[in-house]
C-alpha positions in Angstrom: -45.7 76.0 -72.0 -43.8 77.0 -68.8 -45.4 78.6 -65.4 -43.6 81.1 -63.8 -44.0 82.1 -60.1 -42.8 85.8 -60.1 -42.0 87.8 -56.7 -42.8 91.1 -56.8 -42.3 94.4 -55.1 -43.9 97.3 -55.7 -44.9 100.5 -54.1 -48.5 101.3 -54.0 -48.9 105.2 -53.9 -49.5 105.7 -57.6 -50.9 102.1 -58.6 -55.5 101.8 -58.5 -54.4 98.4 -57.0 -53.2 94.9 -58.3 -56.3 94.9 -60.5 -56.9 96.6 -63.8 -59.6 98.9 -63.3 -60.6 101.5 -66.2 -58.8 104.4 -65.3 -55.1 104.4 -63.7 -52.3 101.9 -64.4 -52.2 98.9 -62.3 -49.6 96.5 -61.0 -51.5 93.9 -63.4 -51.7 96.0 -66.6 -48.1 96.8 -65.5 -47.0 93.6 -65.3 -49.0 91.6 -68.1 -47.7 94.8 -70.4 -44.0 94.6 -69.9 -44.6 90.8 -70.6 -46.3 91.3 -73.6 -43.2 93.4 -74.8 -40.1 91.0 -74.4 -41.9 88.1 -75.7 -45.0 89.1 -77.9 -47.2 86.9 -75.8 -50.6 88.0 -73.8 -50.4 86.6 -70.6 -52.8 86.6 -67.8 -51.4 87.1 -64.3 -53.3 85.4 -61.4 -52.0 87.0 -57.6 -51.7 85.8 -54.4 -53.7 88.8 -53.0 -55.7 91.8 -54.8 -53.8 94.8 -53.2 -55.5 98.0 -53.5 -55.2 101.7 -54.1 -51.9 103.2 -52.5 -51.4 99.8 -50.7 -47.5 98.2 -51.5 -45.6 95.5 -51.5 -42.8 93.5 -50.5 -43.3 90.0 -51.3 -46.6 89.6 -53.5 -46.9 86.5 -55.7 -48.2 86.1 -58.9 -47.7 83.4 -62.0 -48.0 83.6 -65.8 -47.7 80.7 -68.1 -45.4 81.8 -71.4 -45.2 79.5 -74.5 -41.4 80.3 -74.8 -38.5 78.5 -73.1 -36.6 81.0 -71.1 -34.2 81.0 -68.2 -35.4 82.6 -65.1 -32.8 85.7 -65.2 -33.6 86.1 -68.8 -37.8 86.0 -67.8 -37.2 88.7 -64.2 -35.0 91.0 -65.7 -36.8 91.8 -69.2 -39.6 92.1 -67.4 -38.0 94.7 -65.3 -36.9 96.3 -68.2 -40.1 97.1 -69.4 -42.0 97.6 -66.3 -39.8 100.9 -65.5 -40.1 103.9 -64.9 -43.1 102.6 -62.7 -42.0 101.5 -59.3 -42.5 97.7 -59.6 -39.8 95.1 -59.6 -39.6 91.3 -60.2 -37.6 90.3 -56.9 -37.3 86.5 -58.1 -38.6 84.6 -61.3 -38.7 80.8 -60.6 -40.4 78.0 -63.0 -42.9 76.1 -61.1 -45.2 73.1 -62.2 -48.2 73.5 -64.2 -50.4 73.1 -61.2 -49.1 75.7 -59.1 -51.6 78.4 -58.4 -50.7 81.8 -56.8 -53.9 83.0 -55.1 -55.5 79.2 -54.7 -52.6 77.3 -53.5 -51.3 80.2 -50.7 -51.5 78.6 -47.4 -50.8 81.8 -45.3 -50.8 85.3 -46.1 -48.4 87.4 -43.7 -49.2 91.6 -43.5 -47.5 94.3 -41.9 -49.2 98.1 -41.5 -46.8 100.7 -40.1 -47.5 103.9 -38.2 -45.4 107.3 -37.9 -46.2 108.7 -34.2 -44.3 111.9 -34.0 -45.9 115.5 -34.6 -44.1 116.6 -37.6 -45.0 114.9 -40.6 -42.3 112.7 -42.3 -40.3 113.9 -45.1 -38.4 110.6 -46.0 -40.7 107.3 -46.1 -43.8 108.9 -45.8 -45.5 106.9 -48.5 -45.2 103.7 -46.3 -46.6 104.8 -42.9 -49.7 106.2 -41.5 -49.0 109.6 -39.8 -49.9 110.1 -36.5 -49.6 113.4 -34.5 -51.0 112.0 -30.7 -49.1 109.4 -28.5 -50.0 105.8 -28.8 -50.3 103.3 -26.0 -49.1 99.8 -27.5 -49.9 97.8 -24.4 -53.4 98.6 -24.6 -53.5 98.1 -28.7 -52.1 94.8 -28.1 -54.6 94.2 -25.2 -57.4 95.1 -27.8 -56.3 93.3 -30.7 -56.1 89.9 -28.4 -59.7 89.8 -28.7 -59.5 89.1 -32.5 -57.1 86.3 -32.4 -58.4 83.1 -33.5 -61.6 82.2 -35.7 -64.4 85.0 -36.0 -66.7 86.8 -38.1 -65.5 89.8 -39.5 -68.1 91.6 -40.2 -67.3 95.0 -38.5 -63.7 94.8 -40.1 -64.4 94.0 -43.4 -65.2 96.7 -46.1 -69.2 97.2 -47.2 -68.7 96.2 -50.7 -66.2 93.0 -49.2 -67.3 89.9 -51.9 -66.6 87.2 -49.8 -68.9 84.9 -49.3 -68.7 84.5 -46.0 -66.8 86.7 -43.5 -65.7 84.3 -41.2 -61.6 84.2 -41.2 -58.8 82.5 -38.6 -56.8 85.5 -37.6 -53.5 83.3 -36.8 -51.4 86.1 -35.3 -52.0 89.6 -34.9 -48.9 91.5 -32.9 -48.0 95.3 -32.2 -44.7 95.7 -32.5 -42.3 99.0 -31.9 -39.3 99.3 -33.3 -35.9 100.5 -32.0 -34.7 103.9 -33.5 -33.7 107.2 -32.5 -36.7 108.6 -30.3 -36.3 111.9 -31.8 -37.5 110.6 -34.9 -40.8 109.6 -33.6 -41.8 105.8 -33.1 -42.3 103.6 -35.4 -45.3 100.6 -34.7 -46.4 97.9 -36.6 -49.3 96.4 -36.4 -48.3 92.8 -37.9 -51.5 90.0 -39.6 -51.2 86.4 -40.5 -53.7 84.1 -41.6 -54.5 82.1 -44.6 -57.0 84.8 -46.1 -58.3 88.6 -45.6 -61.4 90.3 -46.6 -61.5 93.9 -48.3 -59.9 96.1 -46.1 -60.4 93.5 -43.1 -56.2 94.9 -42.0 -57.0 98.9 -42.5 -60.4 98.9 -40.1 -58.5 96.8 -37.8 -55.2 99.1 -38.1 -57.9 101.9 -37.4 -59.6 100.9 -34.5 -56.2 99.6 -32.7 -54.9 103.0 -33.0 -58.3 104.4 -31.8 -57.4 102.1 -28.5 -54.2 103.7 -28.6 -55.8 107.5 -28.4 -57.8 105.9 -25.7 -60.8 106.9 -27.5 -61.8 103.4 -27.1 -61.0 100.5 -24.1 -59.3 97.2 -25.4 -62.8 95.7 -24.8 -64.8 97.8 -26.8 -62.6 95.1 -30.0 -64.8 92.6 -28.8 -67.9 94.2 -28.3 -67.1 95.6 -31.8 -66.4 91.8 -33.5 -69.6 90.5 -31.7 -72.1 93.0 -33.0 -71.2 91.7 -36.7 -71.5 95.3 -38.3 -69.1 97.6 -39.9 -71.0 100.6 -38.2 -69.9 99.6 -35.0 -66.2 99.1 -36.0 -63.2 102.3 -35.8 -62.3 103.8 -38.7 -60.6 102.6 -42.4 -56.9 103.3 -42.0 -55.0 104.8 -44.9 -54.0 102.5 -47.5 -50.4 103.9 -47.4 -49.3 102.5 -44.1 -50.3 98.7 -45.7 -47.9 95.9 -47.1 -48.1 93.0 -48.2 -44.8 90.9 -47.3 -45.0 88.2 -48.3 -47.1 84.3 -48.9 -46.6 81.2 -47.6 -47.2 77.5 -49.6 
């Protein structure tokens, strides 16, 4: 028996998530599927992080044990093979020991969420960006996401039906960042999360109520009045789920 940490990319638009579910194909089924067709084994596939609906990828982690002994290009490209035409890849298959763990042994999870501010809406990578038609201010989105640096509970950010036991989390970094491009193209910002866990949509309410600082609809102190009431009805709004990836995992 051989464990296999597998690197994966994947774009989220027409995935229900990481996780089967009963309708839709997910990146699991996907995966464990396309497994199950080069080497006649049923595998189960444990992830560094339950992505959801729409939401992509650029460096998720996930392992499977197979009874065969295969090399590692052998193992990432038949499983290529059979994963297309759905757009998921294996980046990098690499044989790990039998106690390595994708979701239990990640140390740090990193996050990036991109928005589009520009007022026609984007033609190419559109399915990777939130689209936004009014002007952002960045200073004060960084101003307001200051306040949720460090350890906290996340109640107002995290989703109603978030299973976590507890909602308290260590928010290690959380940066607004704008890249450089052509103006005329509109600006691109990124909102970028690291810490060692998330809850449910903990990144897309925060990604929400940042860019509602942004508007100006809300001050950068009305974050932490937000985080101290402990109560999603108090927190901005859920973000789409197409500006969200996951980069990558840290052991």
């Amino acid at each position: 028996m051989q464990r296999w940490k597998l690197t994966l990319e994947y774009d989220g638009t027409d995935f229900v998530g990481w996780q089967r579910q009963a309708e839709g194909i997910s990146v699991q089924q996907c995966l464990e599927e396309a497994v199950y067709k080069f080497s006649g084994e049923t595998v189960n596939s444990h992830v560094a992080g339950r992505t959801d609906a729409g939401v992509h990828a650029a460096g998720q982690v996930a392992h499977i044990d197979l009874e065969k002994i295969l090399d590692a290009k052998t193992v990432r490209d038949a499983i290529n093979f059979h994963m297309r035409p759905h757009l998921a890849a294996v980046v990098k298959a690499e044989p790990v020991a039998d106690d390595f763990h994708a979701r239990f042994g990640a140390k740090k999870r990193f996050y990036r969420y991109g928005i589009l501010v520009r007022p026609a809406a984007p033609v190419l990578g559109g399915r990777y960006v939130w689209h936004v038609w009014t002007e952002l201010d960045v200073a004060a989105m960084r101003e307001g996401a200051a306040h949720l640096l460090g350890t906290h509970d996340f109640t107002t950010f995290r989703a109603v039906a978030c299973q976590a036991k507890s909602p308290v989390r260590t928010m290690e970094k959380l940066d607004i960042a704008e890249k450089e491009g052509d103006p005329r193209l509109g600006r691109h910002i990124e909102i970028r999360a690291e810490a060692k866990s998330f809850l449910h949509h903990q990144i897309r309410n925060i990604a929400g109520t940042l860019k509602m600082v942004g508007e100006g609809k809300w001050a950068p102190d009305d974050v932490k009045r937000a985080l101290e009431a402990r109560d999603r009805t108090k927190g901005g709004l859920t973000a789409p789920s197409s500006g969200l990836c996951f980069v990558r995992v840290e052991y």
